[in-house]
N, C-alpha and C positions, 0 to 999 in steps of 0.2 A: 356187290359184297358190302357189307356193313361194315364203315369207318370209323369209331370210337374218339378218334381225336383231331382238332385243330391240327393238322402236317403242314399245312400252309406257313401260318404262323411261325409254327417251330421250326420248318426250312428257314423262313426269311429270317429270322432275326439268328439264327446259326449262320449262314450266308454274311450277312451285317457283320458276326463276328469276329468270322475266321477269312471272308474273302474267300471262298472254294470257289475254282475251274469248273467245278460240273458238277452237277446234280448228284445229293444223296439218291439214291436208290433206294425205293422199298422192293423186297425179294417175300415171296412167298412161294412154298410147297403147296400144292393142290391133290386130296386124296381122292378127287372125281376130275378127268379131263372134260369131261363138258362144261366144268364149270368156267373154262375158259371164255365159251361164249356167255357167259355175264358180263363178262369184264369190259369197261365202257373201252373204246377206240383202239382195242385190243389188235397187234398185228402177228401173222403166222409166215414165217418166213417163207419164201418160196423154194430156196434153196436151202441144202445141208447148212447147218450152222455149230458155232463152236460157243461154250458157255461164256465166257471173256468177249466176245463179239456181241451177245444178248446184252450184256453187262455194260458195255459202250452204245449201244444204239438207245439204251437209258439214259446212262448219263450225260451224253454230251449230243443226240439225238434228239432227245426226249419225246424218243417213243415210249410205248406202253407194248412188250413184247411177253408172247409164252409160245412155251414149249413141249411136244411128248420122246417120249425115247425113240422113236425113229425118225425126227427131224434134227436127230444131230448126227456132222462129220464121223468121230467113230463113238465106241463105247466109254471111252475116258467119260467125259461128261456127266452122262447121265448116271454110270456108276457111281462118282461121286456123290451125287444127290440123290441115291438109291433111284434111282427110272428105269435100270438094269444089273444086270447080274458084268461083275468083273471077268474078260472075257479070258478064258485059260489060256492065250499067248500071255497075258499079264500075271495070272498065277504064278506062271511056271520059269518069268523072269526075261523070258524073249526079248517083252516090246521095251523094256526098261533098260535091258543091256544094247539094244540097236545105238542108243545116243550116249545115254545120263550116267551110268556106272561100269564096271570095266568088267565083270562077270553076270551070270545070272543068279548066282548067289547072291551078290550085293542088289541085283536088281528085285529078287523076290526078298528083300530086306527093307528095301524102299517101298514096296507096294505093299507091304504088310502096318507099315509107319502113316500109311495116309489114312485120315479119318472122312467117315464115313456115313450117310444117312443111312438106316435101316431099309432094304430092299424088300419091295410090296409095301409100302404105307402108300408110297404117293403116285401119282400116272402123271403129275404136271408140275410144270414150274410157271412163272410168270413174275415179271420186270418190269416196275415203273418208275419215273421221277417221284418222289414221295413228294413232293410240293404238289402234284394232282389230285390228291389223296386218293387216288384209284382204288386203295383194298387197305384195310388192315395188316400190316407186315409182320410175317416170319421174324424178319430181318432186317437191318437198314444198313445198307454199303457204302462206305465215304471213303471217297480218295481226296488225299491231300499230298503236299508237303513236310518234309521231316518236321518243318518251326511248327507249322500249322497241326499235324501230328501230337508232338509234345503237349501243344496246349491243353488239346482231345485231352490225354491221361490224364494233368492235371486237373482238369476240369472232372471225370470222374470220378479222382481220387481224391477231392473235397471234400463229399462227402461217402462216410463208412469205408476210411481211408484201407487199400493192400493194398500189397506189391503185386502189378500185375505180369504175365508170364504169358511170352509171346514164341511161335513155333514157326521153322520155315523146313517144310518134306521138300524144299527142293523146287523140280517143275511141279505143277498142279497147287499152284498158289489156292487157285480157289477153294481147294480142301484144305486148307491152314485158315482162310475169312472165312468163308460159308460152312462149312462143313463142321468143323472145332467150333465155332461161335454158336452153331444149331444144336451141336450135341450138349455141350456147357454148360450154355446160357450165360455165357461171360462173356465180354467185348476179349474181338481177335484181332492183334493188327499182325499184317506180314510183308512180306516184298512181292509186286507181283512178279511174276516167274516171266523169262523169256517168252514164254508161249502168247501171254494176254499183252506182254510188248508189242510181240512179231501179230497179232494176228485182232486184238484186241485193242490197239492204240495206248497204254498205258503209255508215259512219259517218263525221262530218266528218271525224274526228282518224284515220281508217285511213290505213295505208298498206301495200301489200304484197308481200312479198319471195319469189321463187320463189328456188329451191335445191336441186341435184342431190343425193340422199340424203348422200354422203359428207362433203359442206359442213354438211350437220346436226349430225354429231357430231362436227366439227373447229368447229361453232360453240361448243358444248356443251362441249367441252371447254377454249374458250377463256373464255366465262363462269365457268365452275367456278374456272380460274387468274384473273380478273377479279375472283370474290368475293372471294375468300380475299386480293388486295392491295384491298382497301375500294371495288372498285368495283361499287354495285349498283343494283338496280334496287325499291322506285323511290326516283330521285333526289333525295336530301333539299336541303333549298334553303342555301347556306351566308349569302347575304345581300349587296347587294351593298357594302353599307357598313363591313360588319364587318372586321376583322382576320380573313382569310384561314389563320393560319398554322395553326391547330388543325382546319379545316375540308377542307385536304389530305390526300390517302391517306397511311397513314404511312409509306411507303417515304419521300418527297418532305419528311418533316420530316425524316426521319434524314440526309437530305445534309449538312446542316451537321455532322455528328458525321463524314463521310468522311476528312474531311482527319486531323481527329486519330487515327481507327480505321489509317488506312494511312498513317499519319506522312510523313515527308519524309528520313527516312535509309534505310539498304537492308536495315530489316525485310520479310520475306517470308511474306502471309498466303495459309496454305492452307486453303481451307473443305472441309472432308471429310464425306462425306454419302454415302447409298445407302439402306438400307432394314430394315424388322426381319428380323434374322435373314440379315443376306447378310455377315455376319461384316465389318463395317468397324470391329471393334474389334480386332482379327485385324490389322487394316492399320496402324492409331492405333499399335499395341504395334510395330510394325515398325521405322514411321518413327521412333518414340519411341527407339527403340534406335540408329539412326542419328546422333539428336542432335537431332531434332525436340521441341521441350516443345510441350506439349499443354492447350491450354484444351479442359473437356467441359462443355457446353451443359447435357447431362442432372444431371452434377455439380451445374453453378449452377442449374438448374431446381429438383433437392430443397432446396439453401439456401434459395432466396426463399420456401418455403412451409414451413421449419418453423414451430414455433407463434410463433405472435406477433411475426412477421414481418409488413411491412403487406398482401402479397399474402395473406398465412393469412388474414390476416382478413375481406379483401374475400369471398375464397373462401369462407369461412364463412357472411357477409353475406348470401351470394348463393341456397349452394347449401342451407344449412342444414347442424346439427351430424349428422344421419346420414351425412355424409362422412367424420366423425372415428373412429379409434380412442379405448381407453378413454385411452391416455396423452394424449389430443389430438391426435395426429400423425393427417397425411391415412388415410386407409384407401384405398392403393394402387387395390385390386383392386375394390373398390366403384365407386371415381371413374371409372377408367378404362370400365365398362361404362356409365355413366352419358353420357360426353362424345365415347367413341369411337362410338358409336351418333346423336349431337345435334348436326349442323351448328352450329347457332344456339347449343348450350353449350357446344362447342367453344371457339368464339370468342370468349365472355363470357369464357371461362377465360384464352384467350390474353392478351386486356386486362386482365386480372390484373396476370400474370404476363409476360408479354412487355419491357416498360420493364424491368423490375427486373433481368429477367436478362441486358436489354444493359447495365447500367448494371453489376452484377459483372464481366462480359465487360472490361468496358475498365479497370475494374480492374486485373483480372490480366495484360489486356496490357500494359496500363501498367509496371506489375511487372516482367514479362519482358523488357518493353525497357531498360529502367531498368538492368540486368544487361547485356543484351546486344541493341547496334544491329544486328546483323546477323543476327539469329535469321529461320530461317527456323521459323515459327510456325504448328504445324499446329490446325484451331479443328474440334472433332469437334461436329455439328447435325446428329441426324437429319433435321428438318423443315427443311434450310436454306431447300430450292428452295419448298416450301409455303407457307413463311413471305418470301420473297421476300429473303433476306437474301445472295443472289449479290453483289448490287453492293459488300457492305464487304470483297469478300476479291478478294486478287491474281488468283488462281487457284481454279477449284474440283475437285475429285476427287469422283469416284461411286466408290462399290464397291459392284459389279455379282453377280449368279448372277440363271440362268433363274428365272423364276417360279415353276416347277413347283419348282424345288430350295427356291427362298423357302419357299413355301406347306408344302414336308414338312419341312425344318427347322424352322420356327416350332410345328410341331404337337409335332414329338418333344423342340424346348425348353422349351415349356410346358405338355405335356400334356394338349394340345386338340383337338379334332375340325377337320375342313379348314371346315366352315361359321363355328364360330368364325375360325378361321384368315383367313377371307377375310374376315369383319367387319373384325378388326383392320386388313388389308390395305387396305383402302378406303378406312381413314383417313388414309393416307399415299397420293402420286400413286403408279402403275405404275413400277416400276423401270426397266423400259425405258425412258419417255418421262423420266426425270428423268436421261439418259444423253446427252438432248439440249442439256443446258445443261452440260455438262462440258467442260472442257479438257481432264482427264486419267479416264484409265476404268482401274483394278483387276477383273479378271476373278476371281474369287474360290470359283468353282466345284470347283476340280481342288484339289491336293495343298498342303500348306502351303508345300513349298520351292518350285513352282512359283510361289504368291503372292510368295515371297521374291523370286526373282527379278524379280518385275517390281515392286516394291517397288523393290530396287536398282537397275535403270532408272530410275526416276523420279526415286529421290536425284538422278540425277547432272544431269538435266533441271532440277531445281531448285536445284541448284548453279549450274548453268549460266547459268541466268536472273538469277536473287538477282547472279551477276558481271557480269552485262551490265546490272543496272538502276545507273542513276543515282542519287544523291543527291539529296535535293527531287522525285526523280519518284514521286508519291503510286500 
């Protein structure tokens, strides 16, 4: 069966994130049971088997299992997943009152509450570790941890924020994941039910969240923007006694510096950002020309690490002196392959350096106000959206070109191959998706007088603004 996407990947680096026990699951409906024999290293039980048992021989097995409606224990199952018709002891409330409700009244209440595949679409089911990338999934099933859980949601609800709405019928967990998630199309999470405990190995602390493929990698990508602002997984404990204020992600210490960063007269901050090599220096030089002064990120980045500066030193501390040139100064091109490559050095580096270079930053604003209350203030940060630093500027500006222009410019500035190319790229978000947090987009592709022009559009938009704000409106 035809696979469409990297699952490898998107396992590992979900795996990386969250630290999961056992394998996401891809789950898939089949509306031909032969189709079973395509499926590479496919196994057919020998014996009756129960859905929550399929379900475990995936993820903690990792086999690659299916099934038709009479290779399962009873009719539960496969009703669930329409492979059968609901058997009339269940209609009529019998099998439901044996255990779970105290009438058959309540029990044909309970069986009417459980949702349901459409009976006759499909003749097969089929269960793999999605990190094999076996098939295209229906579905993809992830048990976690309640901490581990939480993240999941937030991680969806990054982006095209709801409230999401979770169901538990009770036993037959797998029609609250599978089943509600298939009919939907929404992520389901629920508890699994005594049944998939006793018979299916589920553990106290599981819980598990079904989700149509595309919800994967809008999870994924909101974990990724979740690290990178301090939130991970797993959840270090801050304490409940302690002073809180060091123990906040650092977006949420830096509030208290808002007010002074966007003052109370009708200074005008513009955060400019886009990516390597999509010429937003190109744009910087434009507005600059306008009458725009310019605080550069990158500028104050080389200040706080010349030598014997206190970030030099941590850095040093850290990485060791094979970072250094012989004058002592960083060795650019060394560090860079060392942290562009290193999530995790990455970010030791940013903690470096990161305070230091807001704390220049307000300096120079400081400065520039000082000269002039009405500057319209443009603040050049390649990493702003990365670094999470939207909230201190008015306004923010991307300067944008296709990928593919990114990717062969970058090569023919630095004299590097597209695989390097794309390393560097990796370390920075997709320029696309960093066009989602802009107020204003520079298209930067075409001619220079074309960038000029829309350059001078913007002035005037910025003009416009800086005249309508207030005094005191931060």
């Amino acid at each position: 069966m035809e696979n469409h996407r990297d699952w490898e990947k998107i396992v590992r680096r979900l795996e990386q994130l969250l630290r999961l026990k056992s394998f996401p699951v891809a789950f898939k409906m089949l509306t031909d049971r032969a189709d079973l024999d395509t499926i590479p290293f496919l196994r057919r039980m020998e014996k009756k088997v129960t859905l929550c048992q399929m379900i475990t021989l995936a993820r903690n097995f990792d086999w690659t299992v299916g099934a038709v409606a009479e290779d399962f224990l009873t009719p539960t199952c496969p009703s669930i997943v329409g492979l059968a018709d609901i058997p009339e002891v269940n209609k009529d409330g019998t099998f439901r009152s044996i255990v779970w409700v105290r009438t058959r009244e309540e029990a044909r209440k309970f069986e009417a509450a459980i949702p349901r595949l459409p009976l006759g679409k499909y003749q097969a089911v089929t269960l793999a570790p999605l990190v094999y990338k076996p098939f295209e999934p229906d579905l993809v099933l992830i048990y976690a941890n309640p901490a581990q859980m939480i993240l999941l949601i937030n991680a969806l609800q990054f982006e095209d924020y709801e409230v999401m709405q979770f169901y538990c019928v009770g036993e037959s967990s797998c029609a609250d994941a599978i089943a509600r998630a298939f009919l939907t199309g929404k992520p389901s999470l629920t508890i699994p039910c005594y049944g998939e405990r006793r018979y299916g190995h589920a553990q106290d602390e599981d819980l598990v969240l079904a989700l149509p493929p595309d919800d994967l990698e809008k999870a994924l990508r909101g974990l990724e923007a979740l690290y990178r602002r301090g939130i991970r997984y797993p959840i270090s404990y801050a304490g409940a006694e302690q002073d809180l204020g060091r123990a906040f992600p650092g977006s949420y210490q830096s509030l208290g510096q808002l007010e002074a960063i966007r003052g109370k007269d009708r200074r005008l901050l513009l955060g400019v950002t886009g990516g390597i090599a999509t010429g937003k220096s190109t744009v910087v030089r434009l507005l600059a020309e306008k009458g725009a002064p310019v605080i550069d990120f990158d500028l104050l980045a080389r200040k706080v690490v010349e030598p014997g500066q206190p970030a030099w030193k941590d850095i040093v501390a850290y990485f060791g002196e094979q970072v250094l040139q012989e004058d002592r100064t960083l060795d650019r091109g060394k560090f860079s392959d060392l942290v562009f490559r290193d999530l995790e050095k990455r970010k030791k580096l940013e903690g470096f350096t990161h305070p230091r270079i807001l704390g220049e930053f307000i300096a120079e604003l400081n400065a520039i106000v000082a000269q002039d209350p009405e500057a319209i203030i443009q603040v050049d940060v390649p990493l702003l959206i990365e670094l999470n630093l939207q909230y201190l500027f008015h306004h923010i500006l991307v300067v944008h070109v296709p990928r593919e222009v990114q990717i062969n410019r970058l090569m023919v500035r630095e004299g590097i191959g597209r695989e390097e190319a794309l390393v560097r790229l990796k370390a920075q978000l997709p320029i696309d998706e960093k066009v989602s947090y802009a107020d204003f987009v520079i298209h930067n592709e075409g001619t220079l007088e074309e960038t000029r022009r829309q350059v001078d559009e913007l002035w005037e938009k910025l003009k416009q603004i800086q005249k309508d704000k207030k005094p005191n409106q931060g």
